[in-house]
Every structure is written in C-alpha cells, then in structure tokens.
N, C-alpha and C positions, 0 to 999 in steps of 0.2 A: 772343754772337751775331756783333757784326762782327770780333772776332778770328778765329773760325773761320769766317767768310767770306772775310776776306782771307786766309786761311792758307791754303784752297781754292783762292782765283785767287792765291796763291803758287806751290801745287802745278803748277798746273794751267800756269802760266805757263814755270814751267822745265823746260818739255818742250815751248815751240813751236821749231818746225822750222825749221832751214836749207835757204833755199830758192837754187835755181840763181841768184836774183841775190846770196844770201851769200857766193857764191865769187867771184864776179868784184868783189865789192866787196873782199874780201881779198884778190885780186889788186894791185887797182889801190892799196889801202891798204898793200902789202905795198913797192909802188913808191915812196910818196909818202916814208913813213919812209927807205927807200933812197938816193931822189936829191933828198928836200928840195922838190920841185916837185908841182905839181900835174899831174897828164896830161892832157893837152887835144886828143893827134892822138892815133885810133886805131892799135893795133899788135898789136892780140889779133886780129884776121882776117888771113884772106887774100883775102877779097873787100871787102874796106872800107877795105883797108891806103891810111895817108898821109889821109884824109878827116878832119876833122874831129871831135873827140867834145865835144859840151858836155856835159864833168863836172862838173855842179850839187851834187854828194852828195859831195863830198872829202871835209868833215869825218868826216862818219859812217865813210866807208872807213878814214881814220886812227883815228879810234875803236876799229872793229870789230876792225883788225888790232892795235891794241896789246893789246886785254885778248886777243887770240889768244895773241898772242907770248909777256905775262905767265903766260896761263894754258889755251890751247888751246882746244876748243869748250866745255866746260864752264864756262869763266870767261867766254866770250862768250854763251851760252846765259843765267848767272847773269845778267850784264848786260843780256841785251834782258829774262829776267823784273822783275827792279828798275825798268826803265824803265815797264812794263807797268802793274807792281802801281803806280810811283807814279803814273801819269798817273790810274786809278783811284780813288788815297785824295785825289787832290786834286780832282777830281770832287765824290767822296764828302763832303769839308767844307765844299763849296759847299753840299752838302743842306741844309733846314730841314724841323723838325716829329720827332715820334717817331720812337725807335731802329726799332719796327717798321717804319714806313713809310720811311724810308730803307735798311734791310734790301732790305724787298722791291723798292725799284726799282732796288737795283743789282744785286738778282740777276736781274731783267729786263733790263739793259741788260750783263750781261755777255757774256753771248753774241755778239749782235750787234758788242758792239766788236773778240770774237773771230775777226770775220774779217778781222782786219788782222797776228794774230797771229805774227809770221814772224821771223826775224830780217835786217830791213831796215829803212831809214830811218822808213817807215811807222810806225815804234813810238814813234819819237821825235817824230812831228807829231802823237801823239795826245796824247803829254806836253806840248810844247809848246802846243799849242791849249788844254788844262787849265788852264796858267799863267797864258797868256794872258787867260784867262776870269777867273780870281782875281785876277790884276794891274787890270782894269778893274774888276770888283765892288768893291775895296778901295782902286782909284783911287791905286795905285801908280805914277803914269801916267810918272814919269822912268824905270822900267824897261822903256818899251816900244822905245825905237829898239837896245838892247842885242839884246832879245828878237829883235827883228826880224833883225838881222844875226849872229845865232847860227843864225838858223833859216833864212834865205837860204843859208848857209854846210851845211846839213845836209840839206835836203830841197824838193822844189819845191812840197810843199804850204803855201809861207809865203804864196802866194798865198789859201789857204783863211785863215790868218789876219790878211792884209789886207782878204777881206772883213768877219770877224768884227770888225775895227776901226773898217771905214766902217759897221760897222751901228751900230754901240756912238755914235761920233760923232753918226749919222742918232738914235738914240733920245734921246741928250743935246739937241738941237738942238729936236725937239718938246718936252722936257721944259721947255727954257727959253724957254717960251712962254706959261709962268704967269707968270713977272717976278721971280722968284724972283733974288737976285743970286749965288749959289750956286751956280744951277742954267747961269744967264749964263755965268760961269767956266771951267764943267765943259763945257760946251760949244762955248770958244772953244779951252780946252785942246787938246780931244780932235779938234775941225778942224785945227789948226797942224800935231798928232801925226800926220793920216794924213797929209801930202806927207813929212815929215821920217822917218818908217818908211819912206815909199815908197824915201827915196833912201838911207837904210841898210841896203837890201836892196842894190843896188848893189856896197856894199862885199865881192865877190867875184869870183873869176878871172876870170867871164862880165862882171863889169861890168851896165850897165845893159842885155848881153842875154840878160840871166837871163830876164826876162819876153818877150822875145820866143820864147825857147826854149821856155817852158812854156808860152805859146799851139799854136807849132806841132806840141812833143811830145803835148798834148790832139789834137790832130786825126789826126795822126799813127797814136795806141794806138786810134781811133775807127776810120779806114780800115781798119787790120791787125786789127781785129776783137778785140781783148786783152778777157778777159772782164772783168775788172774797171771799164772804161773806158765799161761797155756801162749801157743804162736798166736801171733795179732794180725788175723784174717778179717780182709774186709766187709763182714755181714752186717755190724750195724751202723750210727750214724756217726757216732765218735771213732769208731774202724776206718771207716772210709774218709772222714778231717785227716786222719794221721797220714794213713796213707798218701791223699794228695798232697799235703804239706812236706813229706818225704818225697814223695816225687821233685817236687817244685825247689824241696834244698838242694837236695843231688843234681838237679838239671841248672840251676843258679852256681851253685858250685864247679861244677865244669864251665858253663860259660864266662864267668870270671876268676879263672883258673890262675891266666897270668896275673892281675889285679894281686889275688891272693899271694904268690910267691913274693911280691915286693909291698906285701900290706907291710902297717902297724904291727907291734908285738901281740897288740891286745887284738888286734883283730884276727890273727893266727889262730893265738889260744883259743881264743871262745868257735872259732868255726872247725878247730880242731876238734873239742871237748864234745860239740855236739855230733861232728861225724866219728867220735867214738864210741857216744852213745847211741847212736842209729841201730847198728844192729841189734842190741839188749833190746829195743823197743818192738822191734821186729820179731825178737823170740820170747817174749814174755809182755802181755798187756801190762805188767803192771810200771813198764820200764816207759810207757808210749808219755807217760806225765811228766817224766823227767828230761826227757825228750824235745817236747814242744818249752816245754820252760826255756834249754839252753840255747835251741833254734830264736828262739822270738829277735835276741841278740845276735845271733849268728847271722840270720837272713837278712835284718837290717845293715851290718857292716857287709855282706856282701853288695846288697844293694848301693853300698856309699851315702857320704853325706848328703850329695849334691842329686843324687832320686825323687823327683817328683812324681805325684801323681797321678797331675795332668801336666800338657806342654805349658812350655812360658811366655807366658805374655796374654792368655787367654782370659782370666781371671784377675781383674783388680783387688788389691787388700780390700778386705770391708773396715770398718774402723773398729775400734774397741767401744767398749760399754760394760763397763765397770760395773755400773749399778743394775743394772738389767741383770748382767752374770752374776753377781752376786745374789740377787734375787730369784734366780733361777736355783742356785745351788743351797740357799734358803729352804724354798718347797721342796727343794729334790732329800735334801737332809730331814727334816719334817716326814715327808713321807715313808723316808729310812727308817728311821726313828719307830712310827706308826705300825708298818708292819712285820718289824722282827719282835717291837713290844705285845703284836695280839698274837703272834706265832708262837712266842716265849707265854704269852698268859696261859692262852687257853694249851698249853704241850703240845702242838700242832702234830699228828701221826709223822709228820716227816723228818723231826726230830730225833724222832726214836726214845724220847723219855720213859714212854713206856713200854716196851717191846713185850710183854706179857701182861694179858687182863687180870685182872683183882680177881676172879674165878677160877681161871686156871692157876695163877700163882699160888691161891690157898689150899686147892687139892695136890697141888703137888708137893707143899709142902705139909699137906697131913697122909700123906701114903705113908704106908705101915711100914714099906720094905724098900730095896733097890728099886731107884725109880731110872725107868727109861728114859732117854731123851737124844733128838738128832743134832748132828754136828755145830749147825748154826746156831741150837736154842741153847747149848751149855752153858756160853761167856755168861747168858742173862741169869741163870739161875747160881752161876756161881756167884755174883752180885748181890741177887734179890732173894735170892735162898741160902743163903752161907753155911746154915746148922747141915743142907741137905750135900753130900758130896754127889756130884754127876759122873754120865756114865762116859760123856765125851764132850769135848769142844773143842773150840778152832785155836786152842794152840798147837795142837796135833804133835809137837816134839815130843812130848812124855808120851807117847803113845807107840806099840809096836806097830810097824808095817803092818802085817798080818793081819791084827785088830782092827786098825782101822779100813781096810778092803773090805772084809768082811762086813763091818756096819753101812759100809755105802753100797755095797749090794742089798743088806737087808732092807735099807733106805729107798734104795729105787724097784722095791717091787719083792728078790728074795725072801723064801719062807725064812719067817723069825725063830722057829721054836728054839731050833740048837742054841741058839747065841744067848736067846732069854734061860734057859734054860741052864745054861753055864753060868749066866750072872745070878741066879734068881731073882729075874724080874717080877713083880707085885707087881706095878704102876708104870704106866708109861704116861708121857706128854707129848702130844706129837701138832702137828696141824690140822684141821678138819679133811684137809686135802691128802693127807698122806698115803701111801701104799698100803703104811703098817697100821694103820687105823681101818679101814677097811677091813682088812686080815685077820684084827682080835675081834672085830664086831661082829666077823662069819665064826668067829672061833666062841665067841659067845662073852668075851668079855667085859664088864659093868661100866657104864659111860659115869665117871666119879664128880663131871663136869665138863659140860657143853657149852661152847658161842662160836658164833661168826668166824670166829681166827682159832683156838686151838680145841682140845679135848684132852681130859686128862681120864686112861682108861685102868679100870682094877682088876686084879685077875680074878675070875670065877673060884 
C-alpha cells in the first residue's frame, strides 16, 4: 500500500510544471554560475532597469540551473519531484498508529500540498519545514542554525520556519512547568536556539535585510492582488479539503486535549507547529501546503498509536504474498516509468517546456522597439529571449508599486495609451484572449503574428 502510494505521488510528482518564475530563476542561475556573484540590481527590464532586486532565492536558482545544465528540464523536473516525494515520506515517518490509518491521511493531505507543486523554491520550504519538524520531534537541536541558514539562503518562507520554532520553544517552556529537569533543559535549549537561528538567517547577500524584505514583499503580493498571497476562502475544491481538514484538526484537537497535555515531546511539537501554522494557511493560500504537510503528523499522534479504522475483532489478518506484491509493484513501476517517459518525450503542454509558440517567440524577438508584455509572460521571455529586456514579470520586487497597479489595470481592461506611450511601446505580446489585444486591433495595430495561445502586435 504505501509503496504504491508513493509511487503514485512519484508519478504524479514528475510532471509538475515550469512555471514563469522557472525561467527567470534559470536565468538569473544561469548568471550566478557565469560571474560567481549573486545579482542584486535589476537588468532583465527596461522599466526597473539599475533599481535594486532583493534576490533572497540565489541558491535555489543555482540549483535549478545546475541540474539544467547537467541535464535540461527533465533532470530539473526529476529534481523538484525528489524534492516533493521527499518532503512527503518525511512527513510520512513522522505518522504514528496503523499502515491504514497513515495511508489514508496522506492521501488526504496530498492534494492540498499539491498546490505548491511547481518548479520553484516553494518545493523546497515544504522539504525543509518537514525536516525542520523531524529535527525538533527527535531534538536534534544542533542542526537547527545549519537548517536555518540553508534555508534563508533558498527561499523566504524561512520565516514560516522561524515561527514553527518559536512555537516548538513556546510548547517546551509550558511543558517545563511540571519541574521536570528534562523538560527545564529542552526549554532553555530551544529559547537560546530561536535568537541564534534568527541571526543565521542573516548569513546572506540581503544580510539582516532579508526580513525586512519579506515583511514588505508580504504587503507588497497583498496590494497587487497575487492570488496566492490572498485569504483562503472556501470556493474551490482544494479550498474546501483545507478547510475541512482544519476543521477536523481543531475539533480532534480539543477532544483530545487532555491526551495532548501529558503526550510525548514529540507529539506536542508537531501538533504545536501545526496549530501555529493554521492561521498563515487561513490568511494566505499559499500557506494552505505547509499546513496540511505538518497536520498529516499532527492528526495521526492525535489520533494515537492504538486508532483503528474499523472495530477489533471484525476483520481477520489476510496473509502476505510477497510475490504477488512484488509483482504488482513491478507493473505499477513499468507503467510509472511508461508515462512520465511519453510526457517527458512528446513536452506534454502540462509541463510547461514550452510556455511560448515558435511564432510568437520569433516576433517578439524581432520587434524593432520596447516590446510589451503581461505580468505572467516576462519569466518566459526573460529565458527564451535574453538579448530582449521586458517590460515586467512576476518578480515584482524590482518594480514600483505605482507601476505595477497601473499595468494590472491596463491588463484587465484599462485604456493603454498613457503607459504605452511613457514606455514607447512598438510591440506588444499579449494572449489572444486579452483585453489589450482587442484595444490595439480597434486602434488599428498590425498582428506581427497570430495562433491559438498568443499574438504578437506592431504599432501602426
């Protein structure tokens, strides 16, 4: 059963998608390997050009570009599912109680962690918050300022495992209010550890304004409306998993409340770490993956070892069959095999190998002048067009507030002239579907290149 579960979110795993921030992180990973430095002033726009960029995510970009360079998207692809499936099995050994009952809650919690699924740093804060959670339950505690400065170094959610830390501390601190001298210890540890994490976050390019940066980049993805960044209301089907599985922690949580006060160390921490992380999940989608990660453990040591699924005595053991299971996991690996190798042949659209057709990418890179382009299509062209600077994309730090409002009105509908007109817009790229396509074609502007997915338009 949990071989071919995880063989499933194996599968499943080396087909997530390169998204627009994939390319511009291989861009700029592409630079680091080049000139040995880290890039700190913007130079992929021509509206932002010379401003500042806090590149908080170096390492990942040197990452991502090295298994490129070794091995192109497929050896990157191979890499973020490894990352994936691990943060998963180390979840997964955090479980206690029956193979069923740990079955079932990581196949409830798969999903929901699947909307982080991409190939970006994202992948690797869910690994790292897993470890993190294992390093405390096991009270590993000399590996935490390592942890912390690997992960400072890789993504800005090391803030979500700074809280997870102060929570772990806060749990030990009531815990050592039995008198316990043990309990004393583990709780002066684990105070000392959060200043001393706090300031081996530091140790990178940003220095100590890594955290001021992630303050204002929160507010920042808040204003410009970034859906991820936004409350996690229940309208679609991964909404409403989250939701009910927060219900079902919170309501398990209480009813084994006293249970909790005289649990395990380890089973504190982790039902701690997760009801610390509950409300991040609650105020930002993108918090709802880190979430169900920590619960999958949490809810099972709620539940205890001794949780079945059904009453005892009902079901007799079936016996084992070795060869049979082996042979199932034969064809099931075979068929793994099968179709991430016709996925990976033919670039399957879901991929994202290609995010731009051979037509539009060639007119956009023979426009004469500033070419236009919207917020999601920059990462690609900063990639796949290099010689061409863009007018924006989804790094959005280098970019004024102001600027950026204004393109996402002109994006959903707002007359273009002023803005084109302050950049000297020539060319734009836009989708077939967009507002602003529509707008130059009433305005009389030359289609430079038409298909299916985008347009690339010239000015009259």
């Amino acid at each position: 059963m949990v071989a071919l579960l995880f063989g499933a979110i194996a599968v499943t795993a080396c087909l997530i998608p390169a998204k627009a921030d994939t390319y511009w992180h291989l861009r700029a990973g592409q630079e680091i390997w080049q000139t040995l430095r880290v890039p700190l002033d913007e130079h992929y726009s021509f509206t932002a050009a010379g401003r500042p960029w806090p590149n908080h995510e170096w390492l990942w970009q040197a990452l991502s570009y090295g298994l490129y360079r070794a091995g192109g998207m497929p050896l990157l692809t191979a890499g973020g599912a490894g990352i994936v499936v691990g943060a998963l099995a180390i979840a997964y050994r955090l479980t206690v109680g029956a193979t069923a009952t740990r079955f079932l809650l990581t196949v409830l919690a798969v999903p929901v962690t699947a909307g982080v699924w991409a190939l970006r740093p994202q992948i690797v804060s869910l690994l790292l918050l897993a470890a993190l959670l294992t390093l405390l339950a096991r009270e590993r505690t000399r590996w935490l300022p390592p942890l912390f400065v690997l992960w400072a170094n890789v993504h800005g959610a090391v803030a979500l495992g700074g809280l997870a830390l102060v929570a772990a501390a806060a749990a030990a601190v009531l815990r050592a209010r039995r008198g316990d001298a043990e309990d004393r210890r583990r709780a002066i540890v684990l105070g000392l550890l959060v200043p001393v994490c706090a300031v081996a976050t530091a140790l990178t390019p940003m220095g100590v304004g890594l955290w001021r940066f992630i303050l204002e980049s929160m507010a920042l993805s808040r204003q410009t409306g970034i859906d991820e960044w936004q409350p996690t209301y229940p309208t679609g089907p991964i909404e409403i998993m989250f939701w009910l599985q927060a219900a079902a922690f919170l309501l398990l949580l209480w009813k084994r409340r006293r249970r909790v006060a005289t649990a395990s160390w380890a089973d504190q921490v982790i039902v701690a770490v997760a009801l610390a992380v509950l409300p991040l999940a609650f105020r930002a989608g993108r918090n709802v993956a880190p979430f169900a990660l920590v619960a999958l453990p949490a809810v099972a040591r709620l539940l205890g070892p001794d949780f079945r699924l059904r009453a005892k005595g009902k079901a007799s053991p079936s016996p084992d069959r070795p060869w049979l299971n082996a042979a199932i996991l034969g064809l099931f690996v075979l068929f793994g095999i099968n179709v991430v190798g016709t996925a990976w042949g033919i670039r399957h659209p879901r991929l994202g190998w290609r995010p731009l057709t051979a037509g539009a990418l060639a007119a956009a890179r023979a426009c004469p002048g500033p070419l236009f382009n919207r917020y999601d299509d920059g990462g690609f062209l900063i990639w796949f067009a290099p010689e061409r600077r863009v007018f924006v994309d989804s790094r959005q730090d280098p970019y004024p507030l102001p600027f950026l409002l204004e393109h996402i009105r002109v994006e959903q509908g707002a007359p273009h002239q002023e803005l084109f007109a302050r950049w000297a817009i020539r060319c734009a790229l836009l989708p077939v579907d967009s507002p602003i396509h529509k707008q130059l074609r009433d305005a009389r502007w030359r289609p430079l290149h038409l298909d299916d997915q985008f347009v690339v338009m010239g000015r009259p």
